[in-house]
ZADOTI-392321 format. One record per residue (C-alpha): residue in one letter; y, x, z. Coordinates in steps of 0.001 Angstrom, whole numbers, plus 500000, padded with zeros to 6 digits. Example, Ala and Ser with C-alpha at 12.3 -4.5 7.8 and 13.67 -1.06 7.14 Angstrom:
REM ZADOTI-392321
REC|res|north|east|up
REC|A|495500|512300|507800;
REC|S|498940|513670|507140;
//
This chain:
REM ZADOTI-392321
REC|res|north|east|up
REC|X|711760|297351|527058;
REC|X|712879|296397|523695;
REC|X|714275|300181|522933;
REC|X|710819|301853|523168;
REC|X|708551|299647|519963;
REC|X|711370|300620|518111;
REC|X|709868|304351|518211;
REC|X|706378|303129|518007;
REC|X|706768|301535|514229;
REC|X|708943|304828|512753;
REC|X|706038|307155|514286;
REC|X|703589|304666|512582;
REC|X|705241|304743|509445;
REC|X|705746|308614|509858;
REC|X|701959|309351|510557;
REC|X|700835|307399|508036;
REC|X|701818|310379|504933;
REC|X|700192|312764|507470;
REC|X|696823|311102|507339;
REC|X|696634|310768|503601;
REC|X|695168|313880|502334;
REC|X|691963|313389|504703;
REC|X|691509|309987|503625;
REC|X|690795|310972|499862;
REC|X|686956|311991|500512;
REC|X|686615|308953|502019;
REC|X|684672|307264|499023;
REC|X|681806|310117|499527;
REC|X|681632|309665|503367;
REC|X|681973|306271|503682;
REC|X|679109|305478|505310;
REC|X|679722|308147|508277;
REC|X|683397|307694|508894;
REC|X|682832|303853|508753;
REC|X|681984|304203|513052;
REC|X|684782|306437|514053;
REC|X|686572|303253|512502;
REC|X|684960|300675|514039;
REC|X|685241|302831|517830;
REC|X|689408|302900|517516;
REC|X|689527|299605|518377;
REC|X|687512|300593|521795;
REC|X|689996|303540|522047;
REC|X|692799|301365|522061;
REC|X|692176|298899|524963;
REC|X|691555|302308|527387;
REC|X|694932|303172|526430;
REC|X|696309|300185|527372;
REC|X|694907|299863|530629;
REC|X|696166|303764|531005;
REC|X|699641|302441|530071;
REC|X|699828|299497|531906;
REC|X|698946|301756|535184;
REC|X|701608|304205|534508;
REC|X|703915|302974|531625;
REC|X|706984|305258|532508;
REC|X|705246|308603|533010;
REC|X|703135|308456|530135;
REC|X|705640|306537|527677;
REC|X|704339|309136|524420;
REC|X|700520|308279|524874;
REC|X|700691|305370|523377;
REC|X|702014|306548|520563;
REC|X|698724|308444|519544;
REC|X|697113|305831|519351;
REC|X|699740|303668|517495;
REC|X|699370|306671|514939;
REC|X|696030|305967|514936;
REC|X|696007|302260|514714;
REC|X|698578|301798|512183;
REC|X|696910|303817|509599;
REC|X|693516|300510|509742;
REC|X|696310|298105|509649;
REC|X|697963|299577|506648;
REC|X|694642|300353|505042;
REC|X|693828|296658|503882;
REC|X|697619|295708|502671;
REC|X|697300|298932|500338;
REC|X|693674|298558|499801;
REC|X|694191|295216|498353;
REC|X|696070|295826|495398;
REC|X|693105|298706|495039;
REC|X|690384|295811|495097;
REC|X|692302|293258|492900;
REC|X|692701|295707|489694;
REC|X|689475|295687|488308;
REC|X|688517|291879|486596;
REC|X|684894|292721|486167;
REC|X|682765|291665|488884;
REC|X|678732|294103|488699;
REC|X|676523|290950|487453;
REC|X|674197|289647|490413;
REC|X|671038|289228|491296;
REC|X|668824|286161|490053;
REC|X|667597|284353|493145;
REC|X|663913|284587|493299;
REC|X|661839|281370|493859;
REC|X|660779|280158|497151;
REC|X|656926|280773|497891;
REC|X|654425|278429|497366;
REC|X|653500|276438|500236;
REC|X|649778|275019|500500;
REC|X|649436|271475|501151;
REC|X|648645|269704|504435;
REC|X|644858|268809|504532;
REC|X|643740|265636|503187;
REC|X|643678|262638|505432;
REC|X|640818|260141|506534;
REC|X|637925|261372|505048;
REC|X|634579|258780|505382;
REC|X|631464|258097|503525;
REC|X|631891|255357|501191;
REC|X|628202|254980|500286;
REC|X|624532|256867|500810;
REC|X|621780|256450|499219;
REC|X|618644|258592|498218;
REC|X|619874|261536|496108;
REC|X|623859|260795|496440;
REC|X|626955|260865|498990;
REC|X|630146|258595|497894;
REC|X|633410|259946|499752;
REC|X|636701|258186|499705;
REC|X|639544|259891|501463;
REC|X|643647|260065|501253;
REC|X|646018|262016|499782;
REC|X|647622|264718|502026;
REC|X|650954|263906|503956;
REC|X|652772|266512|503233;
REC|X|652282|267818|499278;
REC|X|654553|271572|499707;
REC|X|654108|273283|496492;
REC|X|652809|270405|494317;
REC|X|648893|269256|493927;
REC|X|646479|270049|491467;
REC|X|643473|268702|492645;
REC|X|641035|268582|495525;
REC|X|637537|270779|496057;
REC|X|634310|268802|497453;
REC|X|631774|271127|499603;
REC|X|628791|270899|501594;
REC|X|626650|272520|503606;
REC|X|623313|272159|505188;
REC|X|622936|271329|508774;
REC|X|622234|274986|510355;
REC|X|624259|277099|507662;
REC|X|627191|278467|507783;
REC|X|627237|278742|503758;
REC|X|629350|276133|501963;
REC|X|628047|275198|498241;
REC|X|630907|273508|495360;
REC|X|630087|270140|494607;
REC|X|632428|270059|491589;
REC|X|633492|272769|489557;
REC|X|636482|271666|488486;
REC|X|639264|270645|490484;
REC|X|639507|266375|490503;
REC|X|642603|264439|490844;
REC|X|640748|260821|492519;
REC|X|640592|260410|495903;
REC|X|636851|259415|495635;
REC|X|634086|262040|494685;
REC|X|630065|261320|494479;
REC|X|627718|264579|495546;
REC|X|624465|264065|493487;
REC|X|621712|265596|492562;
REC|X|620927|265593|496617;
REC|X|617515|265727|498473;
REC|X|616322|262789|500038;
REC|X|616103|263693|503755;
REC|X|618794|266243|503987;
REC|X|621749|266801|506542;
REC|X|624947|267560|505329;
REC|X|628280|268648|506670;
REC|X|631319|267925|504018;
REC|X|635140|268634|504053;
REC|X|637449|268073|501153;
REC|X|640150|270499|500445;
REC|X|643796|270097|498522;
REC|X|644560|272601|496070;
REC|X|647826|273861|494519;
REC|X|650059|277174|493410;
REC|X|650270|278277|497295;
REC|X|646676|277950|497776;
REC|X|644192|276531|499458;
REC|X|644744|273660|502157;
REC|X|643203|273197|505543;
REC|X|639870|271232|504690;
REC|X|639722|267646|506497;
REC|X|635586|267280|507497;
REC|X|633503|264776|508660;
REC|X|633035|264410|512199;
REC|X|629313|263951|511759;
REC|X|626553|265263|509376;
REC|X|625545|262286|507123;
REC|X|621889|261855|506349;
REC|X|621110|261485|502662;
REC|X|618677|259033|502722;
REC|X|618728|255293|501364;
REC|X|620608|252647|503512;
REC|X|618207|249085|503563;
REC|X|620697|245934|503988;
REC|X|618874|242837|503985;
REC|X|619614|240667|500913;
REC|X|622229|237379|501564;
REC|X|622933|235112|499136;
REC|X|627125|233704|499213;
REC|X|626730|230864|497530;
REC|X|630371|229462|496937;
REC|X|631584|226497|499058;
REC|X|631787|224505|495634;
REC|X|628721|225068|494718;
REC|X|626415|224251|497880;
REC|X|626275|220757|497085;
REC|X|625943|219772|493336;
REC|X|627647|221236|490034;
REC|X|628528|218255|488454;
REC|X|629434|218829|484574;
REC|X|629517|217004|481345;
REC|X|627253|217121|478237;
REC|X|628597|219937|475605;
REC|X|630700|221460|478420;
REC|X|630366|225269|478939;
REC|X|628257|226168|482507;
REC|X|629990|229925|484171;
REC|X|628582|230076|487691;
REC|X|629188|233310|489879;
REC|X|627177|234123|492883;
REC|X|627521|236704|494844;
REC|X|625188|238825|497228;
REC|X|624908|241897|499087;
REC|X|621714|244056|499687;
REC|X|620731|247841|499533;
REC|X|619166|249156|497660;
REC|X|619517|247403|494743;
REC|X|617689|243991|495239;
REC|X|615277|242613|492472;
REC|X|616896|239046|491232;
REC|X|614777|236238|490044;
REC|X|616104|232523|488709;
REC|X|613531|229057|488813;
REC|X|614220|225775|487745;
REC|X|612323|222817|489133;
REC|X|609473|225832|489883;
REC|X|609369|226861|486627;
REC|X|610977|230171|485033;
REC|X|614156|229799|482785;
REC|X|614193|229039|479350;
REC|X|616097|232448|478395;
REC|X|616955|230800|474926;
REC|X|618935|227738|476851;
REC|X|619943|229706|479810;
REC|X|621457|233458|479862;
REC|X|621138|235694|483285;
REC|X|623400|238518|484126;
REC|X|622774|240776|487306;
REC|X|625463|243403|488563;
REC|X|624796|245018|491784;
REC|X|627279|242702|493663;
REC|X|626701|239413|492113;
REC|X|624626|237400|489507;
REC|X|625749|235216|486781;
REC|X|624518|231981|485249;
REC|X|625529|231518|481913;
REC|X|625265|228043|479139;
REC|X|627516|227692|476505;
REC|X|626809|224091|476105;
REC|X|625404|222237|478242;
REC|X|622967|219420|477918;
REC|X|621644|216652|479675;
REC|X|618104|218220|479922;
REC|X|619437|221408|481951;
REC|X|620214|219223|484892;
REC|X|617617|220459|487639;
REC|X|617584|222149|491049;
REC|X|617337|225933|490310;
REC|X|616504|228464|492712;
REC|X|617916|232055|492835;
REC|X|615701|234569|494701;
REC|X|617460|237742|495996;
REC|X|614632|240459|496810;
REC|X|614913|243745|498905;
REC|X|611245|245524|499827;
REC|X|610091|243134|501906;
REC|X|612853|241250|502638;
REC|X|614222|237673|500260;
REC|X|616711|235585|500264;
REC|X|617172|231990|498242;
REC|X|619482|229863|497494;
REC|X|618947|226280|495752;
REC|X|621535|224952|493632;
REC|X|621787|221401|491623;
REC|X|623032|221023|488562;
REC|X|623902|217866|487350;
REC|X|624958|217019|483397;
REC|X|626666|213647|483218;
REC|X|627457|211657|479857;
REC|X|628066|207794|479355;
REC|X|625855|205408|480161;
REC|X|624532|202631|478092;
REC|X|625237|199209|477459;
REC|X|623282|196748|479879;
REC|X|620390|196094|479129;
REC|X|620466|192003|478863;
REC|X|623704|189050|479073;
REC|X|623670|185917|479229;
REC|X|625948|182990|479409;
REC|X|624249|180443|482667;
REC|X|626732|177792|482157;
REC|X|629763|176203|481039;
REC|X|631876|173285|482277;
REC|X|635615|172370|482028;
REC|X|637807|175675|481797;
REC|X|634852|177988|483128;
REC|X|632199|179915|481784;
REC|X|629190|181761|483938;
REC|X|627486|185248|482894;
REC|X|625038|187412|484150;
REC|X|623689|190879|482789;
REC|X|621230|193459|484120;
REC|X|621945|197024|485081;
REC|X|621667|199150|481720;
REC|X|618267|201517|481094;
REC|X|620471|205093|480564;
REC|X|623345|205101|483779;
REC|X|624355|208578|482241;
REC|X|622771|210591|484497;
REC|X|625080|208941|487424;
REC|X|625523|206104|489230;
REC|X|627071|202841|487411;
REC|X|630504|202397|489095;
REC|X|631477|199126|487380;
REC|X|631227|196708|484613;
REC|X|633839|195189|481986;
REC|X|633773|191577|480709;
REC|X|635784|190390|477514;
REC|X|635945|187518|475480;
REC|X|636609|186576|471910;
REC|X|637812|183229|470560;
REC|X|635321|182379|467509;
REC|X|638359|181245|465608;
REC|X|640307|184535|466398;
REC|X|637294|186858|466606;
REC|X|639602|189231|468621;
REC|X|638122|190772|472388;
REC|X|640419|190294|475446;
REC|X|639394|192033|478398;
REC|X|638893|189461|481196;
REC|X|637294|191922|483830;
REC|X|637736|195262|484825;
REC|X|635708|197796|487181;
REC|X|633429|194598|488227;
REC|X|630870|195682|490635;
REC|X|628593|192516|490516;
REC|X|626082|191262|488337;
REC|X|627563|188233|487304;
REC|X|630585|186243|487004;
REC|X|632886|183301|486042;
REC|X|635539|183235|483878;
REC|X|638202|180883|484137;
REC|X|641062|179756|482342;
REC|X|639541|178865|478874;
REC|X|641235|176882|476340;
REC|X|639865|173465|475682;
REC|X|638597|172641|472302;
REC|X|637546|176627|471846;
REC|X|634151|178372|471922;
REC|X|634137|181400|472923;
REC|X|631593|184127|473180;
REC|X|631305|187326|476060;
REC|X|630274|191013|476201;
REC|X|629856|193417|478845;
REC|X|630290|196846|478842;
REC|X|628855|199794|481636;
REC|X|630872|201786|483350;
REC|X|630257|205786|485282;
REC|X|632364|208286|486707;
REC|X|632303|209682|482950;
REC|X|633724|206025|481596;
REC|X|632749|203397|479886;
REC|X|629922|202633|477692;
REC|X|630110|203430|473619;
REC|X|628381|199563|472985;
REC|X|628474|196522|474913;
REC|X|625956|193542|475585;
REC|X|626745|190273|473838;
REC|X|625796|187149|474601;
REC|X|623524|185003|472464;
REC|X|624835|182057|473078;
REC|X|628215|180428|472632;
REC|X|630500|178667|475446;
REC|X|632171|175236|473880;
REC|X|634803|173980|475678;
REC|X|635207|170359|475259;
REC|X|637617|167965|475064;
REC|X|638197|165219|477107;
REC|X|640564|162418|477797;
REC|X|642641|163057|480739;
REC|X|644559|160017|482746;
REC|X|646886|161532|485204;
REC|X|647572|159250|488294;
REC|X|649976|159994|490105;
REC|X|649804|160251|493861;
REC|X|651328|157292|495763;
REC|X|654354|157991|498439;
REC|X|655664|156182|500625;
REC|X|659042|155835|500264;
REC|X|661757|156819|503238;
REC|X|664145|154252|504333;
REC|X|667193|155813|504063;
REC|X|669307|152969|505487;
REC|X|671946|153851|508220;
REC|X|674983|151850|510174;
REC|X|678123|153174|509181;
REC|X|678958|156749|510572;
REC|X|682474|158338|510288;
REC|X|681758|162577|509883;
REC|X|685626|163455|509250;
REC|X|687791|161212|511913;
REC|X|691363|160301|510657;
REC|X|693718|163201|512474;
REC|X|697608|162023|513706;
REC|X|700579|162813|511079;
REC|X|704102|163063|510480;
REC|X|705956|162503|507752;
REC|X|709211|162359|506024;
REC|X|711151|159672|504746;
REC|X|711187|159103|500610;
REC|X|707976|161936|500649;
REC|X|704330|160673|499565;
REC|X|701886|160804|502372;
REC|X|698032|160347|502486;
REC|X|695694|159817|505302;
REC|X|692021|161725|505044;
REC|X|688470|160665|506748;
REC|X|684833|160649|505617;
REC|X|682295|158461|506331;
REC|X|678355|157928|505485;
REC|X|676280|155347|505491;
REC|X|673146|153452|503223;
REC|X|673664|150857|502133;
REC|X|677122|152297|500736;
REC|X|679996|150353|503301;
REC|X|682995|148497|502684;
REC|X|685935|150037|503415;
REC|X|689073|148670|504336;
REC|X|692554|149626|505542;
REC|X|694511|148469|508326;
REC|X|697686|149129|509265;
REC|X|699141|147807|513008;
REC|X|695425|145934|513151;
REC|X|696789|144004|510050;
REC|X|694694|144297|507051;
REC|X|696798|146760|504283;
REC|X|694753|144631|501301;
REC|X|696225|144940|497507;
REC|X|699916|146380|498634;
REC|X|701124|148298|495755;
REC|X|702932|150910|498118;
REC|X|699272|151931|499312;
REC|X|696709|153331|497040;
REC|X|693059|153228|498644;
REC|X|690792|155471|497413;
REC|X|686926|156009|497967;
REC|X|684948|158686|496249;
REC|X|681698|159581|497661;
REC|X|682106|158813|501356;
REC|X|685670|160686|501149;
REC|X|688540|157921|501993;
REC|X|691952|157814|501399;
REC|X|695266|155960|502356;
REC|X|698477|157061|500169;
REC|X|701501|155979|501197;
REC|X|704247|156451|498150;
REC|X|707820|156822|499658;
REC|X|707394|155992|503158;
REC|X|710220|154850|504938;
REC|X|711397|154513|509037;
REC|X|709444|150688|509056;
REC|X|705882|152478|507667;
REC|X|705122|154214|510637;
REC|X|702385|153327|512593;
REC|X|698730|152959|513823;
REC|X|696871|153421|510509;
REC|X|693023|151845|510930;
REC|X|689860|152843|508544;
REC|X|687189|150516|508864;
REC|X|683796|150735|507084;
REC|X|680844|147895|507548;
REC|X|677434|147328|506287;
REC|X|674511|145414|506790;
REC|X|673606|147484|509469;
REC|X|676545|147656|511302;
REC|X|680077|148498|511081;
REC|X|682591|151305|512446;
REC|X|686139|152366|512851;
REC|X|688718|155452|513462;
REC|X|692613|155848|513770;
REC|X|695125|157675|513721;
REC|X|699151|157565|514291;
REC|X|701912|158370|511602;
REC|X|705414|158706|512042;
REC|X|707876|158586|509704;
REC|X|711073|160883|510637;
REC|X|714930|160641|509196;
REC|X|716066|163407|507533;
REC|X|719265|163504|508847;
REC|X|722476|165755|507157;
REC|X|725389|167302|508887;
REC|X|729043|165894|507680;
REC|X|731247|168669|506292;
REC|X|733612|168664|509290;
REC|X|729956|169293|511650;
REC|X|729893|172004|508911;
REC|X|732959|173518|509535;
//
C-alpha cells in the first residue's frame, strides 16, 4: 500500500512541465476553461469509486487523474507569488447612496375646530420618518368628486393647518400627506366628511371658586380678575354694575375668545358693587354676579364717655363709629394716660363690647381714656377721648387684721426615738441617744439603776431641741446598767430604757503568746 503514492507524486510532478505550454492562453480564455476546472473535481470522485471497486487491476487509472489534479493544486502555490507582485490595487468603486424612502403616513388626524368658512386640523407626526421630512400637504375634496384641490401651496412643518376661504354648507373629505426626498407618503384621511358650517355651543360662564362669593380688596390695591367661558360662535360680552353700565374711565374690559378680563389699577372704595357679566350667543345668555368689596379703616367711634369712678376703677362707654371701613367692626382698644405723665398705655385690646371698667388705677392720679375702632383692615387712624377726667382719691386706710383663734398646741410628754441597748468598752466615752416631744417643753432627767444620775461630773446631760443625751466619760466594769430617760410636764410625764454593758478588754500574757 505504501509503495504505490510513491508513483502517484513523481507522475504529478512529471505531468506538471507537460501541461505548461497549454496553460499560457489561459488569460484570453479564462472565462471558458474556468468549467472544465470546476468539473475535475466531479471527475475525480468517479475515479475513486472505479478504484475502490477494482484497485489492483486498474492500479494506472488513477494516475490520470492525479495528473490532472495536481496541476489545480499546484496552480494556487505558483499563482500566488503571481498575485502578490504587483502593490497597486485598480481604485474602487464609490458606494452609491441608499434610496430615499417615503415616510409612513401621518398619524391621528381630527378636526380641531369648524366654523362657517374654515376647517382647523391637528394631527401627529408620522412613526416612522425614512428619508427625512420636509413638510406635510393639506387636501380636500368635495363630497361626490374624485378631484383633490391643495389647501397650501407650500409645504408646512406644524402639525396643525386651517383650510379657509371655505363655503358655508359644504362637505369635505381631507387627508394630510408627509413629504420628503423619497416622495410622497401614504395620506392619513378622515373617516368622515366634515360639514363646514358654524358649530353653536351655548355660552357658560366659569366663574372661579374664589370668586363666587365676594372679592374682598383694599383701597389703592390693584383689581386683575379672570373669568373664563366657553361658547361658539364667538359670544357678545357685556359688564353692569349695580344695573348700570361701567364707568370705562374707572374700570377697563378685555374680551378674548376664551375668557374676559376685569381690570383697575387702583382701587377705591366707591367701586365696591355687585357687577354682572353677561355672556351672549344668538339667543342664548349666560350671567354671572360677582361682589366686589373695597375695605379701608374705619373711624374712630363716634362718642366716649367716662360713667363713673370709685376707688381703683373707672367706667366707659362709646358708640359704634359712623365709617366701619366698609366692614364689620371686629373690636375696640381702650388706653389710658396719667395727666401728670401724659403718656397712653393700652389697657384693652380686641374688646368686643361697648363699654368697660378699668381697674387697677393709682390713687391720688387722674387719668383720662380713649378708644380706638378696630376691622379686619386694623385699627382706626384717631381715637375717641373722653371729656371728662377720672380722679382717684385718696383716702385713709385702717387695716384690721382678722382675728384667729389660736391652736393649743399643748401635749403630755411623747418619746419619738426610744433609747436602744449598748455595749461598751472600758476607759472609752459612751453616749446614750432618744428624742422626745412635748408642749409645754418637759423636764428631763436621768436615771441610772432607778437612781436619779443628778449633777455627777462623769455624766454630761444634754438637751437640744427634743434630742437627749447621756455621756458617759471613761466608763468602767461598775457603770453598767439600766440607764432611765424620764421627761414630765404639766400634762403628764413619760419614760424609756435601755441596758449598757461595760466589757473588759482583756490582753494575752506573753507566754499565752508564745
Amino acid at each position: 500500500m505504501p509503495a504505490k503514492p510513491a508513483p502517484i507524486k513523481k507522475s504529478a510532478k512529471k505531468a506538471a512541465p507537460k501541461e505548461e505550454p497549454p496553460a499560457e492562453p489561459v488569460p484570453e480564455a479564462a472565462p471558458a476553461e474556468a468549467p472544465p476546472a470546476e468539473a475535475t473535481p466531479a471527475e475525480a470522485p468517479a475515479e475513486a469509486a472505479v478504484a475502490e471497486t477494482a484497485p489492483a487491476a486498474e492500479a494506472p487509472a488513477p494516475e490520470g487523474p492525479a495528473e490532472e489534479a495536481a496541476p489545480s493544486t499546484d496552480a494556487p502555490a505558483e499563482a500566488a507569488p503571481a498575485e502578490a507582485a504587483p502593490v497597486e490595487e485598480p481604485p474602487k468603486a464609490p458606494t452609491p447612496p441608499p434610496p430615499a424612502v417615503p415616510t409612513s403616513a401621518p398619524q391621528n388626524l381630527s378636526v380641531d375646530d369648524v366654523n362657517d368658512n374654515s376647517v382647523t386640523l391637528k394631527w401627529r407626526s408620522p412613526e416612522n420618518i425614512g428619508s427625512g421630512l420636509d413638510g406635510y400637504t393639506v387636501e380636500y375634496s368635495k363630497e361626490g368628486s374624485s378631484e383633490w384641490v391643495l389647501a397650501n401651496k407650500e409645504l408646512i412643518t406644524s402639525n396643525r393647518f386651517v383650510i379657509s376661504g371655505l363655503t358655508t354648507g359644504e362637505l369635505l373629505n381631507i387627508r394630510v400627506v408627509a413629504v420628503n426626498a423619497g416622495g410622497r407618503s401614504e395620506p392619513v384621511a378622515l373617516a368622515q366628511p366634515v360639514t363646514v358650517r358654524e358649530i353653536v355651543d351655548r355660552p357658560k360662564i366659569r366663574l372661579p371658586r374664589a370668586l363666587r362669593s365676594r372679592c374682598v380688596k383694599h383701597v389703592g390695591e390693584q383689581i386683575n380678575l379672570v373669568i373664563p367661558f366657553i361658547g361658539k360662535p364667538k359670544p357678545v360680552i357685556s359688564w353692569t354694575k349695580d344695573g348700570q353700565p361701567l364707568d370705562t374711565k374707572k374700570v377697563n374690559i378685555r374680551n378674548t375668545d376664551k375668557d374676559s378680563i376685569l381690570f383697575i389699577r387702583k382701587s377705591e372704595r366707591e367701586d365696591s358693587g355687585s357687577y354682572e357679566m353677561s355672556v351672549k350667543v344668538d339667543s342664548f345668555e349666560d350671567k354671572a354676579n360677582l361682589i366686589i368689596q373695597i375695605v379701608d379703616l374705619p373711624g374712630p367711634p363716634a362718642s366716649v364717655k367716662l360713667v363713673d369712678s370709685w376707688g381703683f376703677n373707672a367706667a366707659l362707654e362709646w358708640t359704634p363709629p359712623k365709617d366701619n371701613g366698609n366692614t364689620e367692626i371686629t373690636g375696640y382698644t381702650i388706653q389710658k394716660a396719667d395727666k401728670k405723665t401724659g403718656e397712653w398705655f393700652t389697657v384693652l385690646e380686641h374688646f368686643h363690647r361697648l363699654n368697660a371698667t378699668v381697674s387697677d388705677l393709682v390713687m391720688g392720679n387722674t387719668y383720662t381714656f380713649r378708644v380706638f375702632a378696630e376691622n379686619k383692615v386694623g385699627r382706626s387712624e384717631t381715637a375717641a377721648v373722653t371729656k371728662d377726667a377720672a380722679h382717684i382719691q385718696k383716702t385713709g386706710i385702717v387695716y384690721k387684721p382678722l382675728e384667729y383663734k389660736e391652736h393649743d398646741f399643748s401635749e403630755a410628754p411623747k418619746f419619738t426615738a426610744p433609747l436602744s441597748n449598748r455595749a461598751a468598752t472600758v476607759g472609752y466615752t459612751t453616749k446614750l441617744l432618744c428624742a422626745v416631744r412635748g408642749s409645754p417643753k418637759p423636764k428631763i432627767e436621768w436615771l441610772k439603776n432607778q437612781m436619779v444620775i443628778g449633777d455627777d461630773p462623769k455624766y454630761r446631760q444634754i438637751n437640744n431641741q427634743g434630742v437627749c443625751s447621756l455621756e458617759i466619760r471613761k466608763p468602767s466594769s461598775f457603770d453598767g446598767g439600766v440607764y432611765t430617760c424620764r421627761a414630765k410636764n404639766a400634762l403628764g410625764e413619760a419614760t424609756v430604757a435601755c441596758k449598757l454593758e461595760v466589757k473588759q478588754v482583756i490582753i494575752p500574757d506573753e507566754k499565752d503568746r508564745k
